[in-house]
C-alpha positions in Angstrom: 0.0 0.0 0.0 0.6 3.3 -0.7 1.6 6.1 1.9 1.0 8.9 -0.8 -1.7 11.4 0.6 -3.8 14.1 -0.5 -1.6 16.8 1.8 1.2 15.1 -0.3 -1.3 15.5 -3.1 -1.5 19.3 -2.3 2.3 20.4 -2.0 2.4 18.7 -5.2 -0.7 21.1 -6.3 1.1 24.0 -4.7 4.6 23.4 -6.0 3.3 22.9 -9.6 1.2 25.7 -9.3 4.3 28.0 -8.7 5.4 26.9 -12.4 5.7 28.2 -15.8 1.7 27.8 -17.4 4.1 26.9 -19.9 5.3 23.8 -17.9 3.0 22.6 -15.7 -0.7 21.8 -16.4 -1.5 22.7 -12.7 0.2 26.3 -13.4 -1.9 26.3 -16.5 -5.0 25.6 -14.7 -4.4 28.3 -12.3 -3.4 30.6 -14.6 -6.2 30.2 -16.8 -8.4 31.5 -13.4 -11.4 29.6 -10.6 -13.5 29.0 -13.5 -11.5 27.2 -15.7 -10.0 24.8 -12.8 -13.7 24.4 -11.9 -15.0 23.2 -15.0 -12.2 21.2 -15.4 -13.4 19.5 -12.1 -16.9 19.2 -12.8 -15.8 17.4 -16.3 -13.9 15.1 -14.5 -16.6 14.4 -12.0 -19.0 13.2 -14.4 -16.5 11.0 -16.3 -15.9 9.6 -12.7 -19.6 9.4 -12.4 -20.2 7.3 -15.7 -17.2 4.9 -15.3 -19.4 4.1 -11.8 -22.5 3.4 -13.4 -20.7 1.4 -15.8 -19.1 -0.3 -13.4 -15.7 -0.4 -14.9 -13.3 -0.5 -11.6 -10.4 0.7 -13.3 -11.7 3.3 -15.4 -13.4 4.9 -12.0 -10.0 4.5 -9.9 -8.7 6.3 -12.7 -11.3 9.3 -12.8 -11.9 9.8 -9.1 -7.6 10.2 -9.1 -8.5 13.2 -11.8 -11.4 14.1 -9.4 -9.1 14.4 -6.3 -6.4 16.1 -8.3 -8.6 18.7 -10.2 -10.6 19.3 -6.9 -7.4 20.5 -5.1 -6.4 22.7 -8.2 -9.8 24.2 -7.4 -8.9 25.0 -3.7 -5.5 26.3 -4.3 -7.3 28.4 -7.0 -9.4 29.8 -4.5 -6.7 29.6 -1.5 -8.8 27.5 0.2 -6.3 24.8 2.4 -7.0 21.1 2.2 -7.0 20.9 6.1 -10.1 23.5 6.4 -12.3 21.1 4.1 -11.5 18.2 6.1 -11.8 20.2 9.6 -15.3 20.5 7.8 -15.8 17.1 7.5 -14.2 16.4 11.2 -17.1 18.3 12.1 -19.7 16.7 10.3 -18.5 13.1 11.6 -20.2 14.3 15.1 -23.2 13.0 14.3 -24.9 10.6 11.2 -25.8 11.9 7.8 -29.3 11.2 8.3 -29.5 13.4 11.4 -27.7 16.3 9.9 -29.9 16.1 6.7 -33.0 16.1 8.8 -31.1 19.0 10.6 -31.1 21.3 7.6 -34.0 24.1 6.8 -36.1 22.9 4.4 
């Protein structure tokens, strides 16, 4: 097993993104502004989303890597640090989905 992690994942994000667009596909991204890295995401999300309902393993470990990766060029687009998503969902693990759905205004 791996001991590659997404805060690995993210000075990896950050160092690329410090790069020649010219370079680096992450500095390119950023470069290129929010938007773009964010519909770069949300394209990679669905393909992640089909190879799921298809049911092809490999082709959805594949996507959800693009997912993760494109996801944290979004953050770093919009300087928002790995650790404060997952303090979000530290805080969410307090009590079940099902309660803190029901929890929300309707």
């Amino acid at each position: 097993m791996t001991g590659f992690t997404l805060s690995d994942l993210e000075a990896r994000v950050a160092e690329r993104a410090a790069a020649s667009p010219d370079e680096s596909w992450t500095a390119k991204l950023i470069a290129a502004g929010p938007e773009r890295a964010a519909k770069k995401f949300g394209e990679e999300a669905v393909e992640a989303v089909i190879a799921a309902v298809k049911g092809d393993r490999a082709e959805l470990i594949a996507e959800s890597a693009d997912v993760l990766y494109h996801l944290l060029v979004v953050l770093k687009a919009r300087d928002v640090a790995l650790q404060d998503v997952l303090s979000q969902l530290e805080a969410r693990t307090a009590r079940s989905g099902l309660a803190e759905k029901a929890a929300r205004p309707r």
